[in-house]
C-alpha positions in Angstrom: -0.7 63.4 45.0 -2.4 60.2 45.7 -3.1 61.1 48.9 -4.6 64.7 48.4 -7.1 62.4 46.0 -7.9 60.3 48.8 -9.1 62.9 50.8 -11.0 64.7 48.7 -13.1 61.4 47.4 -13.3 61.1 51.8 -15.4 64.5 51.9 -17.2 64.0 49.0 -18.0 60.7 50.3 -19.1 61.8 53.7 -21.0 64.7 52.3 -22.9 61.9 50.0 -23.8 59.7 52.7 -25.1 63.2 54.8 -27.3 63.7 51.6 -28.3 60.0 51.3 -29.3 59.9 55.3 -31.3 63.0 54.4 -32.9 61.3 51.4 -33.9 58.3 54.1 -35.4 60.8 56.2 -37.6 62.7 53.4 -38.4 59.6 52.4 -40.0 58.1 55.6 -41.6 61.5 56.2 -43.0 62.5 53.4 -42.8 59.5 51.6 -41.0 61.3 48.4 -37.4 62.8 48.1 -36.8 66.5 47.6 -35.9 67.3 44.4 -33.3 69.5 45.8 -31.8 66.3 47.8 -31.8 64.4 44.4 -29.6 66.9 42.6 -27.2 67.2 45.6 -26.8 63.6 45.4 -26.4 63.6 41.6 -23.7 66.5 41.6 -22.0 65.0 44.2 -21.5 61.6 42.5 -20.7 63.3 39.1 -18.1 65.1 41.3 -16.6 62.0 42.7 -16.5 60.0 39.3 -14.7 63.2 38.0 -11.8 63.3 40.7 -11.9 59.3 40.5 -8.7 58.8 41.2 -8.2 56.8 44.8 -8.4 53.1 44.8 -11.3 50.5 44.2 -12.2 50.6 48.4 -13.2 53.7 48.4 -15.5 52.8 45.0 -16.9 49.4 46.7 -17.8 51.6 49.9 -19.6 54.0 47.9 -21.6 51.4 45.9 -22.7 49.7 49.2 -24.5 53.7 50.8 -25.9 53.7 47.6 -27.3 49.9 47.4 -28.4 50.4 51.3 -29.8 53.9 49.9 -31.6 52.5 47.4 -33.3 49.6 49.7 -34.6 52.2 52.1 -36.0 54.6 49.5 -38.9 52.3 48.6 -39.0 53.6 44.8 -38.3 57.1 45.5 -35.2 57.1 44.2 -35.0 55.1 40.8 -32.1 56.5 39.7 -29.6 55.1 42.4 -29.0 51.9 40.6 -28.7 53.3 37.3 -25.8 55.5 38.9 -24.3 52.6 40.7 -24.1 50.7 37.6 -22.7 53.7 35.5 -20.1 54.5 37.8 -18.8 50.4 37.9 -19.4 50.8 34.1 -17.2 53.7 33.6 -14.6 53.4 31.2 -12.2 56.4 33.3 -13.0 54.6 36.4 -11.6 51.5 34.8 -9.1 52.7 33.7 -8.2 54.2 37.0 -8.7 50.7 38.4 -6.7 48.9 35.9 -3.3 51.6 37.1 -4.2 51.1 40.8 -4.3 47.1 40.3 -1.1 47.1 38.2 1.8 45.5 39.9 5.0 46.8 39.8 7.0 44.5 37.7 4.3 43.4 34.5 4.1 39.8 34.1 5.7 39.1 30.2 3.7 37.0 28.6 4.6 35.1 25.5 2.9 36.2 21.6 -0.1 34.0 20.9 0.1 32.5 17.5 -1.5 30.2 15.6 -2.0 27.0 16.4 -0.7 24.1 13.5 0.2 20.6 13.9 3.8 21.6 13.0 3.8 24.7 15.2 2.5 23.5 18.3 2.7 19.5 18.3 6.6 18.4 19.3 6.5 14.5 18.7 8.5 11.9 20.5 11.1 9.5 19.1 9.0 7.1 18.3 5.9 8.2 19.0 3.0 11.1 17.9 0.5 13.3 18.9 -1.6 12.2 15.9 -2.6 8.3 15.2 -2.6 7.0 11.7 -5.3 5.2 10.0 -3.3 1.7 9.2 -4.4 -1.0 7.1 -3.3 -4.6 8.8 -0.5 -6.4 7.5 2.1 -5.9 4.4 1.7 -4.6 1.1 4.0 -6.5 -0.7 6.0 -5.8 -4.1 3.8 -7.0 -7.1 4.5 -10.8 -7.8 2.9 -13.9 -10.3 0.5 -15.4 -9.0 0.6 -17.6 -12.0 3.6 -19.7 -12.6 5.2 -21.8 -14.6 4.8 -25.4 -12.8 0.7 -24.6 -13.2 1.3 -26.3 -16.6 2.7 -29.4 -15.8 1.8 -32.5 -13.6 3.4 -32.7 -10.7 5.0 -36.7 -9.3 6.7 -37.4 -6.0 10.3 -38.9 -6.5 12.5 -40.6 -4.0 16.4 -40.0 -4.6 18.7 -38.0 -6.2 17.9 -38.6 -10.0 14.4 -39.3 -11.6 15.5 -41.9 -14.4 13.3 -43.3 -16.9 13.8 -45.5 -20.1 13.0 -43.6 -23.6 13.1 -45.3 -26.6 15.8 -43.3 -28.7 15.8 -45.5 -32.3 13.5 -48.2 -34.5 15.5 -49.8 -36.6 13.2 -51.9 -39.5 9.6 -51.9 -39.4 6.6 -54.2 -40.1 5.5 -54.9 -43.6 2.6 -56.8 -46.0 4.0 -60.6 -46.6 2.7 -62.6 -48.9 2.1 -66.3 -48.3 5.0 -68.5 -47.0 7.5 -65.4 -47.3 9.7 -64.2 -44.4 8.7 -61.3 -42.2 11.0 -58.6 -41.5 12.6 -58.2 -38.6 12.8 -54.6 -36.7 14.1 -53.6 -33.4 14.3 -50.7 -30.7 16.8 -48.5 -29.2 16.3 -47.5 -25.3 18.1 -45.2 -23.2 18.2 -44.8 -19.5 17.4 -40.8 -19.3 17.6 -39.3 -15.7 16.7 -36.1 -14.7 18.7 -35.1 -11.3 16.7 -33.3 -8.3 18.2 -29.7 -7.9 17.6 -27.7 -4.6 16.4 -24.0 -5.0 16.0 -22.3 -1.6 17.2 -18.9 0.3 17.2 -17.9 4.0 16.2 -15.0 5.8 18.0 -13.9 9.3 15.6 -12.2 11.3 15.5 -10.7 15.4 13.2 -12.2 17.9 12.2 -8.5 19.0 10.9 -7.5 15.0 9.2 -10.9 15.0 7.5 -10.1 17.9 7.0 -6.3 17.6 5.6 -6.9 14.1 2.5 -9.3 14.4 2.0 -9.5 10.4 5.7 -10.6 9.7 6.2 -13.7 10.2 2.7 -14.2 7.9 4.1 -12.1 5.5 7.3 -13.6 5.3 6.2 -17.4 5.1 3.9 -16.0 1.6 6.5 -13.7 0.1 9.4 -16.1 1.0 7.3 -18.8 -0.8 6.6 -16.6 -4.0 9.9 -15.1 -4.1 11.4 -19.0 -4.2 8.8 -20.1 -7.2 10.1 -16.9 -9.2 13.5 -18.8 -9.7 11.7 -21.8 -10.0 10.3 -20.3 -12.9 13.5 -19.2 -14.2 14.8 -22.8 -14.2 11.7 -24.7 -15.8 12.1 -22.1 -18.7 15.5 -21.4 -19.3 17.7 -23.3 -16.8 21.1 -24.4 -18.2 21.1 -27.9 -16.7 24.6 -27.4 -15.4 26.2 -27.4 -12.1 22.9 -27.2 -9.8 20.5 -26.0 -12.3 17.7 -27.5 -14.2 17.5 -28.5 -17.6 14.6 -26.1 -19.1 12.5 -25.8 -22.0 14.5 -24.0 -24.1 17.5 -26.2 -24.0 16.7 -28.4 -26.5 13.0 -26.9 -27.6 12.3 -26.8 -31.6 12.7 -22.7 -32.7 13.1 -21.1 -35.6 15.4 -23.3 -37.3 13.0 -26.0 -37.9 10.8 -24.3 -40.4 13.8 -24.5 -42.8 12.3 -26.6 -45.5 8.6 -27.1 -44.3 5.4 -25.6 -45.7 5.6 -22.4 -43.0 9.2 -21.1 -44.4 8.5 -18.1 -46.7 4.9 -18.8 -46.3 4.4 -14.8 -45.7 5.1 -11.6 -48.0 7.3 -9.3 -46.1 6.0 -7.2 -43.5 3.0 -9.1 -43.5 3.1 -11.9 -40.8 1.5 -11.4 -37.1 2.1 -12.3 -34.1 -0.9 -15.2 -35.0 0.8 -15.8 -37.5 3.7 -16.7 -35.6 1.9 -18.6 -33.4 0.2 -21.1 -35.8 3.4 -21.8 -37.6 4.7 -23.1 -34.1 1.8 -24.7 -33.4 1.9 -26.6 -37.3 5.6 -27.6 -36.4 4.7 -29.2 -32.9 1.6 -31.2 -35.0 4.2 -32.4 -37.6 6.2 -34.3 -34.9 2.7 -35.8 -33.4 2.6 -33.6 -30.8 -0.7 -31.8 -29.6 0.1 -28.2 -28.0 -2.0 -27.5 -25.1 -0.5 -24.3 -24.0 1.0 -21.1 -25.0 2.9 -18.8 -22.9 3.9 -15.1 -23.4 4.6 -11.8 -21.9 1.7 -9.9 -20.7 3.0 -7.3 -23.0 3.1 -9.0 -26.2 -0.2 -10.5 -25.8 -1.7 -6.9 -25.9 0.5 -6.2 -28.6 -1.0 -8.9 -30.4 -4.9 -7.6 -29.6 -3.9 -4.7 -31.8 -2.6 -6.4 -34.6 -4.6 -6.1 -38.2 -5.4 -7.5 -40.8 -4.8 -6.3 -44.8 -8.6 -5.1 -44.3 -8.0 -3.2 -41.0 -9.8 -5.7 -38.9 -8.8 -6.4 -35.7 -7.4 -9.9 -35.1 -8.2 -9.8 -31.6 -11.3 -12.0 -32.5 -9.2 -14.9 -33.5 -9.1 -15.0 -29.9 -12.2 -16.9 -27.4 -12.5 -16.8 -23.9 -13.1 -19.6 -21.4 -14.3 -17.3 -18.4 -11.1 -15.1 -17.9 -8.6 -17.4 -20.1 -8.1 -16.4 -22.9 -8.2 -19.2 -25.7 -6.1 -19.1 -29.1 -7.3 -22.0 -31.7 -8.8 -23.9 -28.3 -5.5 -23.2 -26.7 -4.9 -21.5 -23.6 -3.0 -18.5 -23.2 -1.2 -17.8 -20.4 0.8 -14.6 -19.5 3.7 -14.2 -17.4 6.2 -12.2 -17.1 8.4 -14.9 -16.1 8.6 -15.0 -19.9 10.9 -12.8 -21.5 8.8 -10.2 -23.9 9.0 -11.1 -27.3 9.4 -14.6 -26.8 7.0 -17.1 -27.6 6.8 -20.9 -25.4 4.4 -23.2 -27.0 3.5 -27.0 -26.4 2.7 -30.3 -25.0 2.1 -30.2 -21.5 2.1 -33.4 -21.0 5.8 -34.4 -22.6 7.0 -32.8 -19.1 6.7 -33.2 -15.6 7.6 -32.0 -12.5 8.7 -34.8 -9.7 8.9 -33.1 -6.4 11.5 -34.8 -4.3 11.2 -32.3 -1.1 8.0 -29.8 -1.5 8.3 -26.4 -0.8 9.2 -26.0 3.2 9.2 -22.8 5.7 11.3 -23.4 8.6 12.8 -21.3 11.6 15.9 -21.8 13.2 16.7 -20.3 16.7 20.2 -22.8 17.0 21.6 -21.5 13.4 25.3 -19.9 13.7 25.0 -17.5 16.5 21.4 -16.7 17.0 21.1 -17.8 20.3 23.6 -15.2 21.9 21.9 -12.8 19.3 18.6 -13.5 19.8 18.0 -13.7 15.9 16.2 -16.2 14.0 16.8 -17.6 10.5 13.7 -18.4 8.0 14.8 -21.2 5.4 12.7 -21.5 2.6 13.4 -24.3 -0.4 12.0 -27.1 -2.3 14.1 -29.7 -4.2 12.6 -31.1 -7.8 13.2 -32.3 -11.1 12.1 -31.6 -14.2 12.1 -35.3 -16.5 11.4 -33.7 -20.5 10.3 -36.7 -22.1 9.9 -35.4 -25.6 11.6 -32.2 -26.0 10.6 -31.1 -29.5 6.9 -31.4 -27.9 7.6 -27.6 -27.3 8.4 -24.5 -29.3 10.8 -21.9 -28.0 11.8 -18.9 -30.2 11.3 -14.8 -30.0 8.7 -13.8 -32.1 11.1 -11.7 -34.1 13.3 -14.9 -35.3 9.9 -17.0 -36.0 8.2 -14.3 -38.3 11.6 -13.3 -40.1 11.4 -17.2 -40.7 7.7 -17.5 -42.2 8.1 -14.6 -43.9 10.4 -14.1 -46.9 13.3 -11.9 -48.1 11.5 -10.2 -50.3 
């Protein structure tokens, strides 16, 4: 069939480029083309678009009579290129084309999609297509930044124990005397007091390769370690046991609720009635009665905004009991300072200076490559610690009771 189609686009062909010589002929004779030559031309292109069916050479070869034609014809002939361009334009012919050009065994190719991140992006182990935005170094988890030892003065020691002499009794005591009578005698007890120097420390066992992979580590670790260490340290000034290797802490041996048996402050209040300030000036009147001046109060962040929202029998806000020295807040000229190294509810109030802190080794950061078997392991162990003690010269100089217990005391039964 192919064939037959072949031949007959050949004679239709051959009979075109007769007509087209003849059109080169007219026109160099009489410089116009019959109209007669036109139409045979016209038919006989119409004819050969209509049995289009060979292959694309016998197309090309037409187009090139006609482009030749149309060179010769010196504007005689305007519509040859309009036909050429029809005919390559021709949605049978391509389609003709597009069967003759087809192979025999169609290529399959695969169902575009869309294109996604999760869809088309396959990421490595430890790699990705996509970069992050990273912020340097390491967020760490939320600690004070405020502690404890801030309220103390801090000595150097040498030794084991800090020991100090305290006067513990005064027995007789000066008097008037008249003339030529005997004056009394008194004397004083002393006590050798020692306050021992406790270690507080931890370690951290760390490979070369994260040390070295991780530029912001060993920073971050020489901070946190630090912070994480004075968070027990904060433990033991407050509430350390002062057995085995702990301190002794405030609490120990602090005045509390107890005390107001049988002073002005018991029952002072109706029930229900006493605040939170309440609370606090009663402890503050029992650390003045032993001739001590409180400097500093210390509470949980918590109950100190508790407190801001406390009343009075008028509705007022006692929040304005309270003055600020830039961003400390000040309670009767006292400083207020909130940690949550404080349990909430409680209440720590005193003389700063009936304490100190001697510092026989300050707080270190050390690495050891040589420790058990980091060498062969290629691991390194971070050993943070500090060793101090904490001499209370006068402990009754501080207050140390919940809230609860102190306002059941002011207050009475009934």
């Amino acid at each position: 069939m192919e064939e037959q189609i072949k031949e007959q686009l050949s004679h239709i062909k051959n009979d075109l480029n007769a007509q087209i010589e003849k059109a080169n002929s007219q026109s160099e004779t009489a410089g116009k083309v019959a109209s007669e030559t036109k139409s045979a031309i016209d038919n006989l292109s119409k004819e050969f678009m209509e049995k289009a069916g060979a292959n694309q050479e016998l197309l090309d070869s037409l187009q090139s009579d006609l482009k030749k034609m149309k060179s010769g014809l010196q504007g005689g002939f305007s519509n040859v290129k309009s036909f050429a361009e029809k005919l390559a334009e021709d949605s049978s012919f391509k389609a003709f084309a597009a069967r003759q050009s087809r192979n025999t065994n169609p290529i399959e190719l695969k169902a575009a999609g869309t294109m996604t991140e999760s869809a088309s992006l396959t990421n490595g182990t430890n790699v990705s297509f996509i970069e992050p935005t990273r912020r340097a170094g390491i967020i760490p988890v939320k600690r004070e930044q405020l502690h404890v030892r801030s309220a103390f003065g801090t000595i150097p020691m040498t030794g084991s124990i800090y020991a100090y002499a305290q006067e513990t009794a005064v027995d007789g005591a000066p008097t008037t005397v008249a003339e030529g009578a005997t004056k009394p005698a008194s004397d004083n007890d002393f006590e050798m007091k020692e306050a021992p120097a406790r270690k507080i420390a931890h370690h951290k066992r760390i490979s070369e390769e994260l040390l070295n992979d991780v530029p912001a580590l060993a920073g971050f670790l020489n901070t946190v370690g630090v912070q994480e260490l004075m968070d027990v340290e904060d433990t033991q000034l407050l509430t350390g046991n002062g057995s085995s290797s702990n301190l002794t802490g405030l609490n120990q041996n602090a005045l509390t609720d107890a005390n107001f048996s049988g002073t002005i402050f018991e029952d002072r209040y109706s029930a229900g009635t006493a605040t939170y300030f309440d609370a606090i000036i009663a402890a503050h009147g029992l650390i003045a009665a032993g001739k001590h001046n409180a400097d500093v109060i210390m509470m949980n962040p918590s109950d100190f905004y508790f407190m801001q929202g406390e009343k009075d029998s008028q509705g007022e806000y006692l929040y304005k009991m309270l003055t600020y020295e830039g961003n400390i807040p000040l309670f009767n000229g006292i400083p207020v300072v909130t940690t949550t190294a404080v349990t909430a509810g409680t209440l720590v109030m005193g003389d700063s200076s009936a304490a100190q802190i001697a510092q026989r080794e300050g707080i270190s950061v050390r690495l050891y490559d040589q420790d058990q078997d980091n060498a062969v392991k290629n691991l390194v162990t971070v050993v943070v610690e500090e060793r101090l003690a904490f001499p209370i010269y006068y402990p009754t100089a501080f207050y140390y009771d919940t809230f609860a217990n102190t306002i059941a005391a002011i207050e009475s039964a009934s």
